[in-house]
C-alpha positions in Angstrom: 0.0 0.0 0.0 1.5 3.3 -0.7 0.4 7.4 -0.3 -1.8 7.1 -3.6 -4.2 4.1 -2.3 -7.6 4.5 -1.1 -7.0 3.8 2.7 -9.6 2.1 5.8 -8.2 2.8 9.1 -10.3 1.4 12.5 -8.8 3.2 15.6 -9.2 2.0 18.9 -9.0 4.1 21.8 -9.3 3.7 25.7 -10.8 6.7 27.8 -9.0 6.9 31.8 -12.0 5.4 33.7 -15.2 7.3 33.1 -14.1 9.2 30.7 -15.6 7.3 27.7 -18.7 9.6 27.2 -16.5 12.9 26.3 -14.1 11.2 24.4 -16.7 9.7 22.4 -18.2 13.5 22.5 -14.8 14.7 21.2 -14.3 11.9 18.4 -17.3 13.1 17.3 -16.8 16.6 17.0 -13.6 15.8 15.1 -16.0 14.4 12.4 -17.1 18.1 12.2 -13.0 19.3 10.8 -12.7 16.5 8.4 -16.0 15.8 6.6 -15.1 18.6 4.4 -11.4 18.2 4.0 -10.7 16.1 0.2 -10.7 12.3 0.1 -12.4 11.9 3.0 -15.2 9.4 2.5 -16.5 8.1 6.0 -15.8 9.2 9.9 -17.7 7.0 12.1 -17.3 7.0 16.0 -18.9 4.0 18.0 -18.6 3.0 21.6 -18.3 -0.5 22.4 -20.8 -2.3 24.2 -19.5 -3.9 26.9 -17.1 -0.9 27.9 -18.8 2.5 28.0 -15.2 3.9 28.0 -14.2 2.6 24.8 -14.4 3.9 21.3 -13.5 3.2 17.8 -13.3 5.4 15.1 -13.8 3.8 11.5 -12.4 5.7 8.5 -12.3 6.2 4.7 -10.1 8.0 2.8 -9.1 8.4 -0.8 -5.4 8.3 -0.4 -3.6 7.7 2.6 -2.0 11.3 1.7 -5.1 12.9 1.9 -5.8 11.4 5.0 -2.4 12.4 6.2 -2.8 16.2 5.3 -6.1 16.1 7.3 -5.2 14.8 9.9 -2.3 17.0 10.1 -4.4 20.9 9.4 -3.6 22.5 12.7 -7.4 22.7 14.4 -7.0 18.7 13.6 -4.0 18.3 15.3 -5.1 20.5 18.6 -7.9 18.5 19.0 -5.8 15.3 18.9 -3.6 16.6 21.6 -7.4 17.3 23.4 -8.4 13.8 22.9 -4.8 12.3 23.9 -5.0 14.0 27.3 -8.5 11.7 27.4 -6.6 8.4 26.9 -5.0 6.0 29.2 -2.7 5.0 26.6 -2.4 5.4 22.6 -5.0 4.5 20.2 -4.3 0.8 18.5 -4.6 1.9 14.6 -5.0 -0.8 12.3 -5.1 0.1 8.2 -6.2 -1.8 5.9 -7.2 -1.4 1.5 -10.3 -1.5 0.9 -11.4 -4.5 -1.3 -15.2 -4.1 -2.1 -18.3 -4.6 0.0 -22.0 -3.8 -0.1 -23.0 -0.4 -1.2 -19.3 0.2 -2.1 -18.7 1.1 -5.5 -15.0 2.4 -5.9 -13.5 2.6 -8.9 -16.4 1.5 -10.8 -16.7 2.5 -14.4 -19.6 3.1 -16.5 -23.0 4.3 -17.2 -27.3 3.7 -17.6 -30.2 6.0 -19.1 -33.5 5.1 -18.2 -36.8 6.9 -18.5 -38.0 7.5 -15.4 -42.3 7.0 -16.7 -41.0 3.6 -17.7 -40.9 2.5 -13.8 -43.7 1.1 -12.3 -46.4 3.2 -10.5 -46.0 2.9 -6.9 -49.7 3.7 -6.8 -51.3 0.7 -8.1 -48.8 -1.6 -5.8 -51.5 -3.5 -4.3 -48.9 -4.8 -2.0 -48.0 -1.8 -0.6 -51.2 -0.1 -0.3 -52.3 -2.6 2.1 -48.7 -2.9 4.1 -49.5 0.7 4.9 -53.4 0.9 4.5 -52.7 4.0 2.7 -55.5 5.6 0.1 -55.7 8.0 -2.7 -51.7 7.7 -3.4 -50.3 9.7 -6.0 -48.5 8.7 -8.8 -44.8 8.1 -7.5 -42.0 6.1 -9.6 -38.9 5.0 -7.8 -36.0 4.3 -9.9 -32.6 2.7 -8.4 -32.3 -1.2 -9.8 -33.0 0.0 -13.2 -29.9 2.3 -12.9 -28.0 -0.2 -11.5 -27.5 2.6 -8.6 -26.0 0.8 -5.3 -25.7 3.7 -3.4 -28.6 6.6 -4.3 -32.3 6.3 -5.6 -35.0 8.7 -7.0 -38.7 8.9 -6.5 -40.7 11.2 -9.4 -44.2 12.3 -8.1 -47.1 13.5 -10.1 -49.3 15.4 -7.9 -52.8 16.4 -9.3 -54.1 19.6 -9.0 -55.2 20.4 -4.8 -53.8 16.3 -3.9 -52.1 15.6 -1.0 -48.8 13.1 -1.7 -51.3 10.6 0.1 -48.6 9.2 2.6 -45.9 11.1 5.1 -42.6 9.9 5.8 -39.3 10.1 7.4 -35.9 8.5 7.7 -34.0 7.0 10.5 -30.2 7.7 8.6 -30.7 9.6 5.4 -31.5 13.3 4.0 -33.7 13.9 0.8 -33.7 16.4 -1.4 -37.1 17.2 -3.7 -36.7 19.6 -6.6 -39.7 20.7 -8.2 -40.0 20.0 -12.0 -43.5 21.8 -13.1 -46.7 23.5 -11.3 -46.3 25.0 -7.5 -47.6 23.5 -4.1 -45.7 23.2 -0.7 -44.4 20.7 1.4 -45.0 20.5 5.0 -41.9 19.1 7.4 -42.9 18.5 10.6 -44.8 21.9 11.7 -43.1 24.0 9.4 -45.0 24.6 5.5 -42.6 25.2 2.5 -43.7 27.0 -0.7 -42.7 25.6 -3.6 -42.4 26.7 -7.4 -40.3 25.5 -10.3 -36.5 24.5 -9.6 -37.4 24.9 -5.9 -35.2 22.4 -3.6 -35.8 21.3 -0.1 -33.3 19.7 2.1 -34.7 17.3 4.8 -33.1 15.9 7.3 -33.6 12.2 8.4 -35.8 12.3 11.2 -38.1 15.1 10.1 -41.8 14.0 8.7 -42.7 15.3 5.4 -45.5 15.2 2.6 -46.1 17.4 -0.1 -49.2 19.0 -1.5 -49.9 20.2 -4.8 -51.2 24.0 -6.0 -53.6 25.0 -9.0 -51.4 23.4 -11.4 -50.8 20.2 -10.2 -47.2 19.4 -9.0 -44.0 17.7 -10.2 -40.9 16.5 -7.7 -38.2 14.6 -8.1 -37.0 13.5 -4.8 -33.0 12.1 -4.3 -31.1 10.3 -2.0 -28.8 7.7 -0.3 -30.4 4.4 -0.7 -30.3 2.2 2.6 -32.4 -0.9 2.6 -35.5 -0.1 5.4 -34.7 3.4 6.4 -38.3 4.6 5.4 -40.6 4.8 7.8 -44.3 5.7 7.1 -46.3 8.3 9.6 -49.9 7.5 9.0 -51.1 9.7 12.6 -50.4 13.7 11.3 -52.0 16.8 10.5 -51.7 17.0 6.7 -50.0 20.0 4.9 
């Protein structure tokens, strides 16, 4: 392995006896200085679970010199002497090369088209209609396998003029973002009520529950995300937009 290939480091560190909840705190925080610096891809702290003052640190990186030049910016390297002072001995780093694994598509080459009206309606899926006991759907397409996409998806909804989306929703680990393609309408995320005309977008985080509505016009939305297999949650029990 040398400076130029894409590098996975696990880090291992042991807090000084109750200690384990800031360092965790601060590992996490140190997310905050890197998730913008180049090359790197993933920053995840977890505690282990049978000693509250351990924590790991998995990360991703490009290069190993990216992650080098990082880790090395000087607010990084005062907050490493901050989490040091934490430890009751140094971290145990073990790096590895990433090989492949699910969702991972590095170094992949290539390219799909597909027309988005050619995916099934979501709407006439009998199936789930009667998972979630939902009525007067919209037409939604949801487009991913087609693409051969691993790692993002897309939902196109065709909102009638005055129709509510017909179901609300929200996310235990990934943001959306819907654009709006043609007519006007507004979405509603959790008490809050957007207003919405062409080229529009709306960020929503995870957690928040959202639905759209459409104007006069009718309304078009793409919606766009990460793709992580049950995330979706359905909120049938909410005051509609």
């Amino acid at each position: 392995m040398n400076s130029t290939s894409p590098l996975c480091r696990t880090a291992t560190f042991h807090a000084h006896p109750g200690k384990g909840g800031v360092l965790a705190e601060r590992l996490t925080l140190a997310a905050d200085l890197v998730a913008e610096a180049p090359g790197c891809e993933l920053w995840l702290v977890h505690r282990d679970q049978d000693d509250a003052d351990t924590v790991r640190v998995t990360e991703m990186w490009a290069t190993r010199e990216l992650c080098e030049t990082a880790l090395n910016q000087p607010a990084a390297r005062e907050h490493a002497t901050q989490v040091r002072q934490l430890l009751d001995g140094p971290p145990v780093v073990i790096d590895g090369e990433p090989l492949g694994g699910a969702r991972l598509a590095r170094g992949a080459t290539g390219a799909a088209v597909f027309s988005i009206l050619d995916a099934p309606d979501l709407s006439q899926d009998t199936e789930l209609l009667g998972r979630y006991e939902l009525r007067q759907v919209v037409e939604a397409r949801y487009v991913r396998d087609q693409l051969g996409a691993q790692q993002s998806g897309l939902t196109h909804y065709r909102l009638p003029p005055g129709r509510r989306q017909g179901w609300a929703h929200r996310h235990g680990i990934t943001e959306e973002i819907y654009v709006v393609l043609s007519g006007s309408g507004r979405i509603k995320v959790d008490e809050d009520l957007f207003d919405l005309g062409v080229l529009d977008a709306v960020r929503v985080a995870p957690g928040s529950v959202r639905e759209l509505k459409a104007g006069p016009e009718g309304l078009g939305v793409l919606a766009f995300g990460a793709h992580v297999p049950g995330d979706g949650e359905m909120v049938t029990d909410w005051s509609a937009p």
